[in-house]
FIDREN-614458 format. One record per atom (N, C-alpha, C, O, CB): chain; x, y, z. Coordinates in steps of 0.001 Angstrom, whole numbers, plus 500000, padded with zeros to 6 digits. Glycine has a CB too. Layout:
BEGIN
REC   ch        X        Y        Z
REC    A        X        Y        Z
...
end
This chain:
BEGIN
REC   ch        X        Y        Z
REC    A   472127   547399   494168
REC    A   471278   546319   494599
REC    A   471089   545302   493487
REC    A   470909   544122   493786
REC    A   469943   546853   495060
REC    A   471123   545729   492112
REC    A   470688   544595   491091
REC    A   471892   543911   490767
REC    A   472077   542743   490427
REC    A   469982   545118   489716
REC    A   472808   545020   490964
REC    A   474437   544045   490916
REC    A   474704   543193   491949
REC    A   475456   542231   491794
REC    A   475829   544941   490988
REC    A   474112   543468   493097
REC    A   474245   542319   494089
REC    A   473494   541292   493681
REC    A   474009   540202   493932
REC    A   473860   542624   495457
REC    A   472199   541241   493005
REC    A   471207   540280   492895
REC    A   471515   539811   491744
REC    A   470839   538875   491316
REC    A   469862   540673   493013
REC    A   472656   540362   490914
REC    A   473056   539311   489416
REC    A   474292   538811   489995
REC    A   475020   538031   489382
REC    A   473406   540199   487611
REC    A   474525   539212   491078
REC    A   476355   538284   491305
REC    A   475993   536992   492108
REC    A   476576   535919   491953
REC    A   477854   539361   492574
REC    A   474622   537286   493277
REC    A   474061   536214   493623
REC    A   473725   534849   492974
REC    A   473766   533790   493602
REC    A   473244   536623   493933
REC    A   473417   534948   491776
REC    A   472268   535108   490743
REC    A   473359   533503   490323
REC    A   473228   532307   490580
REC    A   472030   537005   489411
REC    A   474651   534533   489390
REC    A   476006   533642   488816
REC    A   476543   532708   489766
REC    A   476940   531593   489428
REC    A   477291   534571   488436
REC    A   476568   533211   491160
REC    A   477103   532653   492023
REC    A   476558   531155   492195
REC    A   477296   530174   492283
REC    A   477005   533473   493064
REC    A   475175   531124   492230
REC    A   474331   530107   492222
REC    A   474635   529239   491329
REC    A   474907   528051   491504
REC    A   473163   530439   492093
REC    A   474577   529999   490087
REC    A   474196   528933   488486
REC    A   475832   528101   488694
REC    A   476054   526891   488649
REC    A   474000   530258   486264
REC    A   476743   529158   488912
REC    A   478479   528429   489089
REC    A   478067   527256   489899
REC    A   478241   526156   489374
REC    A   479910   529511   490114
REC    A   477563   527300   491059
REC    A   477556   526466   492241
REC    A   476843   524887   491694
REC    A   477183   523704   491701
REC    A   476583   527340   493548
REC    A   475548   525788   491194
REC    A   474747   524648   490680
REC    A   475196   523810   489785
REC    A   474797   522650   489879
REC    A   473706   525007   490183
REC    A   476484   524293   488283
REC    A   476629   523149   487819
REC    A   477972   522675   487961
REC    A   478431   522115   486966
REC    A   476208   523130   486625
REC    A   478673   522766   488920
REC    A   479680   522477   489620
REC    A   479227   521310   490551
REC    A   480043   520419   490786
REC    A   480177   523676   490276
REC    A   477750   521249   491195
REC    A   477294   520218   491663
REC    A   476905   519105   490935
REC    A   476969   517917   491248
REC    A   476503   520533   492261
REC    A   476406   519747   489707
REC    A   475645   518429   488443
REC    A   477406   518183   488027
REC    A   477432   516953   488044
REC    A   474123   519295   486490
REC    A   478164   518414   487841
REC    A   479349   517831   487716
REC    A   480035   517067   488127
REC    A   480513   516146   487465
REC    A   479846   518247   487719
REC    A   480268   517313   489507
REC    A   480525   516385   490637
REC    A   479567   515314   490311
REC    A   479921   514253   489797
REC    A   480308   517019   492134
REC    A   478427   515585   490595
REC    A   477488   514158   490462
REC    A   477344   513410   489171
REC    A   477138   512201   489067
REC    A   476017   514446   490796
REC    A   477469   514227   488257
REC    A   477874   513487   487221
REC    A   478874   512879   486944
REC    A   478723   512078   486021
REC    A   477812   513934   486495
REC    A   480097   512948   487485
REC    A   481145   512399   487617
REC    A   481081   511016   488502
REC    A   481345   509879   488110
REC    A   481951   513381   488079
REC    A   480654   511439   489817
REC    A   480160   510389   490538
REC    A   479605   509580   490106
REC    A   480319   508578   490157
REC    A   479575   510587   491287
REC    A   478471   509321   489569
REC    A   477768   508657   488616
REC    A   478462   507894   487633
REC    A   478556   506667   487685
REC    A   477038   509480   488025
REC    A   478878   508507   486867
REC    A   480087   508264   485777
REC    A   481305   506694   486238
REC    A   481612   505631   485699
REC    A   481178   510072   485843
REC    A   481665   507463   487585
REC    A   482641   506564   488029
REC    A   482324   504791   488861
REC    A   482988   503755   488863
REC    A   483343   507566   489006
REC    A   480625   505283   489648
REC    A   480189   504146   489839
REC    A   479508   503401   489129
REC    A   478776   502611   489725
REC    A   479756   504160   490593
REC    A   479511   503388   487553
REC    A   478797   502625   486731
REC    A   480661   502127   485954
REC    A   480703   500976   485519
REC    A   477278   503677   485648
REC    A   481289   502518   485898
REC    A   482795   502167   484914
REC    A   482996   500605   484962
REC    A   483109   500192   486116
REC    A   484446   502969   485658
REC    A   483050   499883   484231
REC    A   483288   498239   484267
REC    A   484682   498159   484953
REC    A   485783   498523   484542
REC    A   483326   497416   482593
REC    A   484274   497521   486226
REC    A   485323   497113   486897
REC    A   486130   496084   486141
REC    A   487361   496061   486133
REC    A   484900   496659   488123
REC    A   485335   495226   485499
REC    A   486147   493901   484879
REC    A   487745   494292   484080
REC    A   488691   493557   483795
REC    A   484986   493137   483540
REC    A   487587   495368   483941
REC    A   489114   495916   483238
REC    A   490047   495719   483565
REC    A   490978   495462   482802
REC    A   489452   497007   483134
REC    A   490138   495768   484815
REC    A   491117   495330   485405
REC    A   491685   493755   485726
REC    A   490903   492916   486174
REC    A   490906   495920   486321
REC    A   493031   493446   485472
REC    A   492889   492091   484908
REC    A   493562   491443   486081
REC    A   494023   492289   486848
REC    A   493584   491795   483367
REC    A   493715   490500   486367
REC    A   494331   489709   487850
REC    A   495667   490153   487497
REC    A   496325   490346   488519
REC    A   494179   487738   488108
REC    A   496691   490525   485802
REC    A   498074   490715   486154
REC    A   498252   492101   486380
REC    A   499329   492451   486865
REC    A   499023   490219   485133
REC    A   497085   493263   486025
REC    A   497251   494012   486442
REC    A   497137   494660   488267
REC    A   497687   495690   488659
REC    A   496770   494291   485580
REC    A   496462   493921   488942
REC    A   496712   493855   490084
REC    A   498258   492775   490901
REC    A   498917   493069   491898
REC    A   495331   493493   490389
REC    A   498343   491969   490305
REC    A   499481   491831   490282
REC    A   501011   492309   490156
REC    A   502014   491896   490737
REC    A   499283   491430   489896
REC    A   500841   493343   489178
REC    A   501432   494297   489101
REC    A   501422   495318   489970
REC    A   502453   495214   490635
REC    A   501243   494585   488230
REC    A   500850   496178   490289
REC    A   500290   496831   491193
REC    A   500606   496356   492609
REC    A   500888   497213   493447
REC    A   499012   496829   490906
REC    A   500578   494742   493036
REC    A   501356   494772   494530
REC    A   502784   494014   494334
REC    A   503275   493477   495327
REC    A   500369   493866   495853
REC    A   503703   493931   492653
REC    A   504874   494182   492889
REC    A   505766   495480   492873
REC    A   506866   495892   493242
REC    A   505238   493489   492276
REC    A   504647   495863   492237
REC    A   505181   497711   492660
REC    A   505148   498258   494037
REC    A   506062   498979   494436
REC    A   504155   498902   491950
REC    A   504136   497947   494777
REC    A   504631   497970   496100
REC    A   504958   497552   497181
REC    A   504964   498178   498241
REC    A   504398   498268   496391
REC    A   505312   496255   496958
REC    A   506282   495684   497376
REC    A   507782   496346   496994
REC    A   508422   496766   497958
REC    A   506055   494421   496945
REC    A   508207   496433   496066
REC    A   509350   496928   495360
REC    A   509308   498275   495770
REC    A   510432   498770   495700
REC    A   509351   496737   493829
REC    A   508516   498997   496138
REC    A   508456   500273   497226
REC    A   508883   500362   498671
REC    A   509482   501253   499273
REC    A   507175   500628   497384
REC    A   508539   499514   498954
REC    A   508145   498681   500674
REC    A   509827   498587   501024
REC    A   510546   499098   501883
REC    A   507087   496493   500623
REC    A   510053   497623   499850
REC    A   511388   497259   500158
REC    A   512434   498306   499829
REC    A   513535   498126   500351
REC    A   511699   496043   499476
REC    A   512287   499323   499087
REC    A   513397   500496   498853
REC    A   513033   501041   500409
REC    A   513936   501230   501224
REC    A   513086   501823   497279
REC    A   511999   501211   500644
REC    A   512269   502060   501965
REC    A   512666   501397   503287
REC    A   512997   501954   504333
REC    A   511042   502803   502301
REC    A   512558   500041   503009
REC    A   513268   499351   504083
REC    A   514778   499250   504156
REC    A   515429   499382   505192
REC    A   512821   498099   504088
REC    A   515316   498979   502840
REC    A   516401   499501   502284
REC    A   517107   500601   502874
REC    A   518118   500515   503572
REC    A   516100   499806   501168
REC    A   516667   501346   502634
REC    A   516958   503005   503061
REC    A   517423   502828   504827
REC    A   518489   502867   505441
REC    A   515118   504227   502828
REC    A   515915   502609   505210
REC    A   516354   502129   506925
REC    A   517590   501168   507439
REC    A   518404   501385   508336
REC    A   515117   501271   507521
REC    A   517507   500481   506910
REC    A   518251   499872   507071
REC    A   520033   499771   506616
REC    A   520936   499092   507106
REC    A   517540   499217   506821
REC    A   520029   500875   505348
REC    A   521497   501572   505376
REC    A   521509   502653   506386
REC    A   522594   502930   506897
REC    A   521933   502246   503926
REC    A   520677   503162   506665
REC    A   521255   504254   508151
REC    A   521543   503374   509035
REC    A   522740   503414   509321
REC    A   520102   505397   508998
REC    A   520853   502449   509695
REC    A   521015   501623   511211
REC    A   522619   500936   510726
REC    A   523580   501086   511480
REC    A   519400   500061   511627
REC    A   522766   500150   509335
REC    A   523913   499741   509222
REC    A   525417   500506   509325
REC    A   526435   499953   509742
REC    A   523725   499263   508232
REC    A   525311   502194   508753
REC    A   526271   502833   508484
REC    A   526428   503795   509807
REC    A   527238   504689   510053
REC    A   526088   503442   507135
REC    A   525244   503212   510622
REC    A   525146   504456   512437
REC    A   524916   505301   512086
REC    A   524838   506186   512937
REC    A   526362   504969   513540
REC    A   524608   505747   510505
REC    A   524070   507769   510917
REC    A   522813   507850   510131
REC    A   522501   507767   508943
REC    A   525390   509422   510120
REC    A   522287   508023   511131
REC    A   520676   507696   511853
REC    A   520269   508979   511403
REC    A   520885   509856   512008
REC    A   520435   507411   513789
REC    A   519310   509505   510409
REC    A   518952   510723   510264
REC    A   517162   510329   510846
REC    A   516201   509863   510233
REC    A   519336   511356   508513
REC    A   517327   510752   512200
REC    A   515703   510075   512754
REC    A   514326   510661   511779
REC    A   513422   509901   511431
REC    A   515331   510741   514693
REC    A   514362   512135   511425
REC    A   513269   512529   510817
REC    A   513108   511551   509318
REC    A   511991   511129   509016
REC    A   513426   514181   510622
REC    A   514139   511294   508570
REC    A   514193   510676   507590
REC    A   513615   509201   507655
REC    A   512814   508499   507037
REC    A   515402   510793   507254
REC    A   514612   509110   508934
REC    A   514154   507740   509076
REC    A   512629   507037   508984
REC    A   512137   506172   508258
REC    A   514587   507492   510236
REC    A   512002   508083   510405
REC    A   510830   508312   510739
REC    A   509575   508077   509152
REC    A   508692   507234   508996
REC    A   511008   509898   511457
REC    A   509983   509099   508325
REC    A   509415   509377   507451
REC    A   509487   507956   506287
REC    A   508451   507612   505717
REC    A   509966   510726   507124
REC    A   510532   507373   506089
REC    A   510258   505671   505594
REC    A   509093   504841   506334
REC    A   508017   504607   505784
REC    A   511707   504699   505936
REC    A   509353   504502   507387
REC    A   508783   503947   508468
REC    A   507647   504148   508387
REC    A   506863   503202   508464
REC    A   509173   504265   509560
REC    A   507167   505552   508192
REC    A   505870   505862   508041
REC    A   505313   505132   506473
REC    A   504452   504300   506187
REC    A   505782   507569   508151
REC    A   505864   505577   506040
REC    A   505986   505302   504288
REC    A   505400   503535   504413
REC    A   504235   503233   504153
REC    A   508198   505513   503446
REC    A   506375   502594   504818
REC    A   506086   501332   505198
REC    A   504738   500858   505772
REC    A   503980   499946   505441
REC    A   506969   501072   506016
REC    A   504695   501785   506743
REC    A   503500   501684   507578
REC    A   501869   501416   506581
REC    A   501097   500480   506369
REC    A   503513   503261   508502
REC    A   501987   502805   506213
REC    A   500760   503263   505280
REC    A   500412   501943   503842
REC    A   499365   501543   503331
REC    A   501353   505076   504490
REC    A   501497   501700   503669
REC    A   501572   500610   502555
REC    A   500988   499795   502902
REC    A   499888   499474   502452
REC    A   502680   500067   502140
REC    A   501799   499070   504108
REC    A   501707   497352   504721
REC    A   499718   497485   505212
REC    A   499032   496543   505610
REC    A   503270   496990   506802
REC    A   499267   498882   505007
REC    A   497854   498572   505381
REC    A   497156   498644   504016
REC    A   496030   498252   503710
REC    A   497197   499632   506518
REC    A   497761   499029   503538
REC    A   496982   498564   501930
REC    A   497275   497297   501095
REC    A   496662   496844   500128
REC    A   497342   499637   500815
REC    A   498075   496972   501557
REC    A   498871   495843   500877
REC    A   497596   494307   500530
REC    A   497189   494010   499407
REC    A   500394   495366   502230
REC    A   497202   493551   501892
REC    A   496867   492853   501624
REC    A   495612   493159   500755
REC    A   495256   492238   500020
REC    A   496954   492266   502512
REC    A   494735   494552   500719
REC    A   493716   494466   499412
REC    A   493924   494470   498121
REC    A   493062   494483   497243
REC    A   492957   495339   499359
REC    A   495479   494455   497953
REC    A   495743   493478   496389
REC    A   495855   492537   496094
REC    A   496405   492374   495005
REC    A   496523   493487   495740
REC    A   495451   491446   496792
REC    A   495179   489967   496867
REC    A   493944   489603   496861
REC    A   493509   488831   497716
REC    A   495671   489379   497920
REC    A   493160   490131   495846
REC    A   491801   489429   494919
REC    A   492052   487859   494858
REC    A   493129   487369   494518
REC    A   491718   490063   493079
REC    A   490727   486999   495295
REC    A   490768   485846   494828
REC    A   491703   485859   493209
REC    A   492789   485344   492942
REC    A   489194   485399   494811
REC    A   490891   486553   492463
REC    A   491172   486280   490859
REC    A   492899   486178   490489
REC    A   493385   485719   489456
REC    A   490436   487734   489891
REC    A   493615   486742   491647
REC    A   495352   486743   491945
REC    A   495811   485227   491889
REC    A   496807   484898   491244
REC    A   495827   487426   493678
REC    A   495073   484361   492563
REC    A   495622   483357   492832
REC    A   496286   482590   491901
REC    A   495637   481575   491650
REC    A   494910   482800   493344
REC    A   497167   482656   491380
REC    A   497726   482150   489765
REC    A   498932   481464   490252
REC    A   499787   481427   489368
REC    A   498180   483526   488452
REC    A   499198   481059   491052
REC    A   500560   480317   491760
REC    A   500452   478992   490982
REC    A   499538   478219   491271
REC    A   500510   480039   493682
REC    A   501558   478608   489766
REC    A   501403   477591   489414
REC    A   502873   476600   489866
REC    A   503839   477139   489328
REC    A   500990   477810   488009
REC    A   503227   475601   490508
REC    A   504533   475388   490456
REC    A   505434   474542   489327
REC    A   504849   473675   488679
REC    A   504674   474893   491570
REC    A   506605   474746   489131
REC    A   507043   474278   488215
REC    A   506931   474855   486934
REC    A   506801   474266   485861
REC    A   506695   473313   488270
REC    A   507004   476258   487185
REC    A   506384   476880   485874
REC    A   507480   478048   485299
REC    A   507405   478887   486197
REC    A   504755   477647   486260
REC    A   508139   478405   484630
REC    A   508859   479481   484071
REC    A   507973   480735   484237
REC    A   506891   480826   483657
REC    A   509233   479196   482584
REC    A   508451   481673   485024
REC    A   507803   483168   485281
REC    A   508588   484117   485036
REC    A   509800   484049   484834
REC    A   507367   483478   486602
REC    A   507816   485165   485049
REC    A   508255   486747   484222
REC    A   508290   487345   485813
REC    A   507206   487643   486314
REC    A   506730   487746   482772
REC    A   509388   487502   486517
REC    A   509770   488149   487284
REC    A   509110   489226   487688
REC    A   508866   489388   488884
REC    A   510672   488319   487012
REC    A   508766   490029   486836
REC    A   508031   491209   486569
REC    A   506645   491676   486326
REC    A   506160   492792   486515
REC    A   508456   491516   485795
REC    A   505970   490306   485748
REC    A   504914   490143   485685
REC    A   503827   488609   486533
REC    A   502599   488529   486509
REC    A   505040   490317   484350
REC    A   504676   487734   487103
REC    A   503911   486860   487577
REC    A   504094   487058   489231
REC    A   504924   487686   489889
REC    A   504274   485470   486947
REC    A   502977   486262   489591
REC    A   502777   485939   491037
REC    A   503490   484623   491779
REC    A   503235   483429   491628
REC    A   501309   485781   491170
REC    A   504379   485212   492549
REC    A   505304   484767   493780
REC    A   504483   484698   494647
REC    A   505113   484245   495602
REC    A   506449   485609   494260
REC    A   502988   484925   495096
REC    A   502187   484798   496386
REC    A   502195   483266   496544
REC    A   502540   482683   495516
REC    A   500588   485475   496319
REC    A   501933   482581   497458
REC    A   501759   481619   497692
REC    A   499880   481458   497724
REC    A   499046   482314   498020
REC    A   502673   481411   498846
REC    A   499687   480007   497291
REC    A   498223   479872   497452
REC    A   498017   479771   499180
REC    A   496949   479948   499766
REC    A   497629   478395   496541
REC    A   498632   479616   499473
REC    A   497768   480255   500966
REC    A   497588   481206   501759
REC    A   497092   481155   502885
REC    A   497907   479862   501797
REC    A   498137   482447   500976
REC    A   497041   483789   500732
REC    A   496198   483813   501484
REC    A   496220   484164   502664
REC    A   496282   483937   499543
REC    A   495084   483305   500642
REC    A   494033   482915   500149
REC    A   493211   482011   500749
REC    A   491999   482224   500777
REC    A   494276   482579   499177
REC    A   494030   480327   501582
REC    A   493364   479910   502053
REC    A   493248   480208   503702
REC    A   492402   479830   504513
REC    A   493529   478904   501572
REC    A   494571   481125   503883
REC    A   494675   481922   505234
REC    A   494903   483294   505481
REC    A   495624   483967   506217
REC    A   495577   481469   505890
REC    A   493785   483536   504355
REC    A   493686   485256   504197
REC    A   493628   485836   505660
REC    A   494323   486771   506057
REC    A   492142   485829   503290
REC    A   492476   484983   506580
REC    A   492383   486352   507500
REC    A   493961   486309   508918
REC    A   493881   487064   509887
REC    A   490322   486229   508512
REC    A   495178   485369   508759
REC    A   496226   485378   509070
REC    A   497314   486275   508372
REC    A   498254   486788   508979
REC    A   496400   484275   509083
REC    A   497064   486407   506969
REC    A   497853   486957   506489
REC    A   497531   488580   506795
REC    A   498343   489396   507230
REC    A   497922   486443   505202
REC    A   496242   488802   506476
REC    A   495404   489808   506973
REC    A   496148   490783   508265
REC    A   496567   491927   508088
REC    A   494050   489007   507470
REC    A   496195   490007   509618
REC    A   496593   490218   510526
REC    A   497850   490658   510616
REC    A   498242   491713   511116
REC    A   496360   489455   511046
REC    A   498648   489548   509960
REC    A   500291   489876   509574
REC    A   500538   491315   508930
REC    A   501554   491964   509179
REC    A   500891   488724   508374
REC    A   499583   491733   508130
REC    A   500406   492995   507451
REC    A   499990   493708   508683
REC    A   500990   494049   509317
REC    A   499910   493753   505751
REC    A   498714   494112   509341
REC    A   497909   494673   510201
REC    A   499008   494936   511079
REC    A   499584   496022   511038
REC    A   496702   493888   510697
REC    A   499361   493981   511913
REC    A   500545   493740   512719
REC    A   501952   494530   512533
REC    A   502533   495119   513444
REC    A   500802   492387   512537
REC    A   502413   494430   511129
REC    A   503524   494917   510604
REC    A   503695   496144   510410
REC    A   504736   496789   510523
REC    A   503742   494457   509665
REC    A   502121   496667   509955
REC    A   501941   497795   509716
REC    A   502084   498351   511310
REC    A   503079   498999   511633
REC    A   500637   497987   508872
REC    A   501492   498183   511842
REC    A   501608   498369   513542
REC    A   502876   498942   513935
REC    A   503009   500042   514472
REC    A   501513   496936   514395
REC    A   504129   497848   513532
REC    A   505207   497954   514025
REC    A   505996   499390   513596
REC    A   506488   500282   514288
REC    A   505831   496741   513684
REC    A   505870   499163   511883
REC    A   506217   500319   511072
REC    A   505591   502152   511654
REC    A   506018   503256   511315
REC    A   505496   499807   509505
REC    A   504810   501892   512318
REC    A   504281   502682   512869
REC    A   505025   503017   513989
REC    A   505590   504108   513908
REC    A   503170   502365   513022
REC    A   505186   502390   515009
REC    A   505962   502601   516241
REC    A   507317   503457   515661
REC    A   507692   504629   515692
REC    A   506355   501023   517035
REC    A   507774   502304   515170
REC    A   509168   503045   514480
REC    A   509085   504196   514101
REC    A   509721   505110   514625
REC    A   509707   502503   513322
REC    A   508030   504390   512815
REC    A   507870   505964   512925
REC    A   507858   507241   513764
REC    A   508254   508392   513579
REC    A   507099   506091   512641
REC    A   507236   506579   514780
REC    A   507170   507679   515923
REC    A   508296   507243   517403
REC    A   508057   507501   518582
REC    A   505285   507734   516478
REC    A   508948   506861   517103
REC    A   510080   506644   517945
REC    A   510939   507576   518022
REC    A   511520   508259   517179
REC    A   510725   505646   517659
REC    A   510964   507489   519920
REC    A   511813   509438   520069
REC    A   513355   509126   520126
REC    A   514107   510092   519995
REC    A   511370   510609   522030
REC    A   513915   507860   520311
REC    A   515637   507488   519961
REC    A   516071   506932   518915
REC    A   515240   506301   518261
REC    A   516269   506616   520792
REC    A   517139   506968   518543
REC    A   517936   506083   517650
REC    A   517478   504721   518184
REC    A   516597   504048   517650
REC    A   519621   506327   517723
REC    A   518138   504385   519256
REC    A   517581   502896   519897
REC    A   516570   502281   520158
REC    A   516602   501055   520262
REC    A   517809   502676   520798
REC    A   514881   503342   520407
REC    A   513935   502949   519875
REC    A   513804   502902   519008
REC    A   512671   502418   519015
REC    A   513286   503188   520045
REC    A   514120   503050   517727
REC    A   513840   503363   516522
REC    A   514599   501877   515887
REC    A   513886   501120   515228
REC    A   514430   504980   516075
REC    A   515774   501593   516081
REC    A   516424   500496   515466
REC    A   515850   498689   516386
REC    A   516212   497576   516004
REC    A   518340   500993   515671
REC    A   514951   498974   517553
REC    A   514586   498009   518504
REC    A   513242   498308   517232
REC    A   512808   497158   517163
REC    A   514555   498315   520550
REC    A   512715   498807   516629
REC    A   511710   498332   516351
REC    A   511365   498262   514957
REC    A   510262   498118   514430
REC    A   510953   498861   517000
REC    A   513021   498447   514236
REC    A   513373   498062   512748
REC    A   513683   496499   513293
REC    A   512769   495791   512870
REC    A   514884   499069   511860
REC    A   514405   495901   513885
REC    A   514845   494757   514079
REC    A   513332   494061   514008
REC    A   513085   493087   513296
REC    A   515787   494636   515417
REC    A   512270   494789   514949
REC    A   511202   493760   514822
REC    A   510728   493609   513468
REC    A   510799   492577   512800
REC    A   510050   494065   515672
REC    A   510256   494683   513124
REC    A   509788   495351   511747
REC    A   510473   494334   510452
REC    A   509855   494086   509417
REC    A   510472   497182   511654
REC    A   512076   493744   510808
REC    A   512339   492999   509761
REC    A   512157   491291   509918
REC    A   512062   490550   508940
REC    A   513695   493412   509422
REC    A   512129   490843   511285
REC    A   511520   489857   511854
REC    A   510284   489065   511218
REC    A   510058   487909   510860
REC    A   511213   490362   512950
REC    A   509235   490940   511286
REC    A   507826   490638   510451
REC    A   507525   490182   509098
REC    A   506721   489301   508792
REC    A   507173   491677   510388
REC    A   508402   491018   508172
REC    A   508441   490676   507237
REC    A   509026   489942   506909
REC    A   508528   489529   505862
REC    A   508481   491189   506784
REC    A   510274   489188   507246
REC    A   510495   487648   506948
REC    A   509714   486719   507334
REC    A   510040   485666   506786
REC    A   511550   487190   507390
REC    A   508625   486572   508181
REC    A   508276   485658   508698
REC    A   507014   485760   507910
REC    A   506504   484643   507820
REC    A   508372   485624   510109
REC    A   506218   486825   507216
REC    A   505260   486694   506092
REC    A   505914   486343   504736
REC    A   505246   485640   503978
REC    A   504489   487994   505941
REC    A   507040   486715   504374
REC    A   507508   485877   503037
REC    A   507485   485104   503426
REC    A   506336   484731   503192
REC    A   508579   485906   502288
REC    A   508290   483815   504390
REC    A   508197   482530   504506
REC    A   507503   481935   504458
REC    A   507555   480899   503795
REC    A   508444   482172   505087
REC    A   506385   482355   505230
REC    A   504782   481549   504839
REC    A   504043   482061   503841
REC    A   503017   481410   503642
REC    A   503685   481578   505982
REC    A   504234   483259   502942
REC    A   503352   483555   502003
REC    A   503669   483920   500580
REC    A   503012   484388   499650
REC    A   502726   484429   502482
REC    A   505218   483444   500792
REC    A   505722   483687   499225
REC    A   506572   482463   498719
REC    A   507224   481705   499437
REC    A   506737   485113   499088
REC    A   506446   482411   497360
REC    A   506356   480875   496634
REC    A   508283   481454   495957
REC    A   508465   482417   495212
REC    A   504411   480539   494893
REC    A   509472   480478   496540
REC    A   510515   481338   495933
REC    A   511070   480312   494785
REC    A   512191   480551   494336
REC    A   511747   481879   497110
REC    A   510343   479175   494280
REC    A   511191   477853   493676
REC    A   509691   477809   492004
REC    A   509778   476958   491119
REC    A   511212   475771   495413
end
């Protein structure tokens, strides 16, 4: 009985500062100076996934080209795309807006967004929303031919948001 009432006992104290931990952590994390983060580091951050976006479109798009369609694979990009294109537009912080024209850029480090982002955020908004949508279908598409009817759209989408939202000169 007292060994039950000292294992209780530990069990608790474990529990208890496993909770002041957590919350201390919590704590910890909602006081951290956001300001650290700098407009090129978010910048960075959505040419990395972009440069993601596009390997897996890539990918799709050498199966549909070469006809051998591995659908689960496929599926599994598509998805990949999907999940992105809905995170995507929350890396476009006002503080991003750095589109200067006529300017020598670091490929790697500057912003190709166009300023109207920004002044037609909640269009662009929609557009990934939308895209993401599509990327989705595709994912769960039970043919080859559904599946490539809704890569065709899927690449439709995304040309038609670079055109209006990316700066290429």
């Amino acid at each position: 009985m007292i060994a039950l009432k000292q294992c209780r006992l530990v069990t608790a104290v474990i529990g208890g500062c496993l909770a002041a931990t957590l919350l201390g952590a919590s704590l910890t994390a909602s006081a951290q100076d956001q300001s650290a983060a700098t407009a090129k580091d978010v910048i960075f951050a959505r040419k990395t996934m972009m440069d993601t976006l596009s390997d897996n479109m890539d990918q799709i798009e050498a199966m549909i080209a070469s006809n051998k369609i591995d659908l689960a694979d496929a599926h599994e990009h598509a998805d990949t795309v999907s999940v992105m294109l809905m995170a995507f537009p929350h890396l476009f912080p006002p503080s991003s807006n750095q589109w200067k024209p006529n300017v020598d850029r670091d490929p790697g480090s500057d912003t190709y967004a166009a300023p109207e982002i920004w002044t037609r955020f909640a269009d662009f908004y929609k557009r990934a929303k939308d895209t993401a949508e599509i990327a989705y279908k595709a994912s769960r598409a039970e043919t080859e031919q559904a599946f490539k009817e809704q890569v065709a759209q899927l690449r439709v989408a995304c040309d038609s948001c670079h055109g209006s939202y990316m700066k290429r000169d």
